[in-house]
PLY file of the C-alpha trace (Angstrom):
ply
format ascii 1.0
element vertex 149
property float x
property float y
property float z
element edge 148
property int vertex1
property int vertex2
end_header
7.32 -10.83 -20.55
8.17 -7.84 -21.89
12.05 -7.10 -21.45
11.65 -3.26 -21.74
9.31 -3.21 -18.61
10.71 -0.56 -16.38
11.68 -1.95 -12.44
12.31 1.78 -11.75
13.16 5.21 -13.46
16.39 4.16 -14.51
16.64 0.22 -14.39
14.81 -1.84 -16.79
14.68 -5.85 -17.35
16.29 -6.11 -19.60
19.52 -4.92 -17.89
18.25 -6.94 -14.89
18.05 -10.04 -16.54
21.08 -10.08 -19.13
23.77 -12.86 -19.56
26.12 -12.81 -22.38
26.16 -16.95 -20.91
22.63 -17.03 -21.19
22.14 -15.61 -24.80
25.02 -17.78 -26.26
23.96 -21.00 -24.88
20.65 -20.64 -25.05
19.59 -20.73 -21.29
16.60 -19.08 -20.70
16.89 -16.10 -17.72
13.60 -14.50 -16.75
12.10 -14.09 -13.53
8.88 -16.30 -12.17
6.36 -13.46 -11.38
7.25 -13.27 -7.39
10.86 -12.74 -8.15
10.06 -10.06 -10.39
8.50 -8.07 -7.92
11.42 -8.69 -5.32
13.44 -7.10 -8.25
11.53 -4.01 -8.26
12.14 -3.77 -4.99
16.01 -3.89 -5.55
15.04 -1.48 -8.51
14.42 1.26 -5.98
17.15 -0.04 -3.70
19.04 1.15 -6.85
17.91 4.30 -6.88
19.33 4.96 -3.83
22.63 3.84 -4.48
22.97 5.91 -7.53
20.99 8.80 -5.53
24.22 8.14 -3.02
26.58 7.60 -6.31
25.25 11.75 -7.77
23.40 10.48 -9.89
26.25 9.03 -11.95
24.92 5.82 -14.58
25.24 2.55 -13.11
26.35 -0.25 -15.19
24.97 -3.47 -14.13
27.24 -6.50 -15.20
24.68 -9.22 -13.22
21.51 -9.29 -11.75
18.86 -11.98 -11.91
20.09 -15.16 -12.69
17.88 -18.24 -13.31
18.87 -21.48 -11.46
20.16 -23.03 -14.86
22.31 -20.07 -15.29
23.40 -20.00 -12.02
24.84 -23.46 -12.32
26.56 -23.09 -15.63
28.74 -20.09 -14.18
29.77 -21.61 -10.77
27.47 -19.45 -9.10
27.02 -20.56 -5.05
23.38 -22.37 -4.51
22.34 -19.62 -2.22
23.11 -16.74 -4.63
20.95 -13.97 -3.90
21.31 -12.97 -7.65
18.91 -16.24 -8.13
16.37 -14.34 -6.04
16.43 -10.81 -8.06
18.24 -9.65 -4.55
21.65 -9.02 -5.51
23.07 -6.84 -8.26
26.85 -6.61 -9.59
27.71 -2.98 -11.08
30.18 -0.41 -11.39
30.03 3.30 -11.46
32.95 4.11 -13.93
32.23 7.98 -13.55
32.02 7.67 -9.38
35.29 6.13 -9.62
36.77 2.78 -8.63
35.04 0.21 -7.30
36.47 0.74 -3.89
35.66 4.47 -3.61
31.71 3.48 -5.08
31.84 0.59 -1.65
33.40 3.79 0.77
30.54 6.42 -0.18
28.17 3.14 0.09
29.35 2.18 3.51
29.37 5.79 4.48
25.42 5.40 3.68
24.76 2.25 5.36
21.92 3.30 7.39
19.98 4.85 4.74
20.83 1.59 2.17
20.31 -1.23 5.12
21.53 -3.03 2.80
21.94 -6.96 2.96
25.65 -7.35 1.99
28.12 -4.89 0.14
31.20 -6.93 -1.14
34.41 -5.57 -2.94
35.20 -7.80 -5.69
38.16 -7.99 -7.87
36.55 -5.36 -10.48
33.34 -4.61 -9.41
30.37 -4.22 -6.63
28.10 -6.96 -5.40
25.43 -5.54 -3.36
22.07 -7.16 -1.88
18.85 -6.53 0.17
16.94 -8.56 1.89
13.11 -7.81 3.29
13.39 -8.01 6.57
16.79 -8.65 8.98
19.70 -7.42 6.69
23.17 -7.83 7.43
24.80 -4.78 6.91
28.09 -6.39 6.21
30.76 -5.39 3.80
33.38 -8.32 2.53
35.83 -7.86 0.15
36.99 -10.93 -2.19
40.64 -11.53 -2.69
42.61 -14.81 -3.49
39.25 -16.96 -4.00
39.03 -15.92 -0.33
35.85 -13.32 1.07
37.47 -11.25 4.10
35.58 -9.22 6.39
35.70 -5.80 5.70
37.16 -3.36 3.03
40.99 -4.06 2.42
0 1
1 2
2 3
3 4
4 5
5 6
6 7
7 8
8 9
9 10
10 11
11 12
12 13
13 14
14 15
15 16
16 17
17 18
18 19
19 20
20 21
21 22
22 23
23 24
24 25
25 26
26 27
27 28
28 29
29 30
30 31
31 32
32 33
33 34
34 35
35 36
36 37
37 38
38 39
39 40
40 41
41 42
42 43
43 44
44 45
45 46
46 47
47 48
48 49
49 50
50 51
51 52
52 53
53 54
54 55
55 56
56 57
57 58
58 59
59 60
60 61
61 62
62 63
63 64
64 65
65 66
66 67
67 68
68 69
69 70
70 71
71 72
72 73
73 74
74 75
75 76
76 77
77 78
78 79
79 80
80 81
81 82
82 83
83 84
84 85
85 86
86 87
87 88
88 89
89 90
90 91
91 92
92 93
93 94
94 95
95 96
96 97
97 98
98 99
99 100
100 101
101 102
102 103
103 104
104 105
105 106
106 107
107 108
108 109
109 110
110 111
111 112
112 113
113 114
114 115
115 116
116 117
117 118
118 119
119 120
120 121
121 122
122 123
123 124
124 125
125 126
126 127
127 128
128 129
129 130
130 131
131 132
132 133
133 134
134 135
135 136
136 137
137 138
138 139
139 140
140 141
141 142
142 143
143 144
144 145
145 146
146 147
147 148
């Protein structure tokens, strides 16, 4: 597989599929084929978020995650990062993570996205095929709340 493979104009694989866990320990993190091409379809999800964000670079800090991986970070067993559906990020030239989840809620309807969650120092958002959410939650004192607080 190569790791340079483009999922859209400005998202590659590589990025997609990175884990400073997964180098150092040795776990292996690619996609089966079929997750791939859900990723690609987050890809362009992406697009529209930076699209939403000016065009400003996103910064991915997790986005597929093998089951093995999963497990060794305390990830949930329905993570939709172990499905290529979810992406943590941050837009350091947008602005805080906050203001990037505002100008993404303020978009909702365009994203449909699955769930938009405000974590301590970043942005967890997902899509789903068919049905989505459209919730926003925001994660503070190991505790998700609806909303944005």
């Amino acid at each position: 597989m190569n790791l340079d493979t483009k999922l859209s104009a400005h998202f590659t694989l590589r990025e997609a599929t990175f884990s400073a866990t997964a180098t150092k320990e040795g776990i292996p993190n690619l996609p089966s084929p079929a997750t791939l091409e859900v990723m690609k379809d987050t890809a362009i999800k992406m697009e529209a978020v930076r699209a939403i964000l000016q065009c400003n670079p996103i910064l991915v800090t997790s986005w597929f995650r093998s089951l093995d991986l999963n497990k060794r970070i305390g990830g949930v067993k329905t993570s939709q990062h172990t499905k290529g559906e979810a992406v943590d990020f941050i837009c350091p030239s947008w602005g805080s993570p906050k203001l990037v989840c505002l100008a993404l809620m303020d978009s909702k309807d365009i994203l449909m996205y699955d769930q938009l969650i405000l974590e301590p120092s970043w942005i967890h958002i997902s899509f789903v095929s068919a049905n989505p959410r459209m919730t926003e939650l925001t994660y503070r004192n190991n505790i998700y709340h609806k909303g944005l607080l």
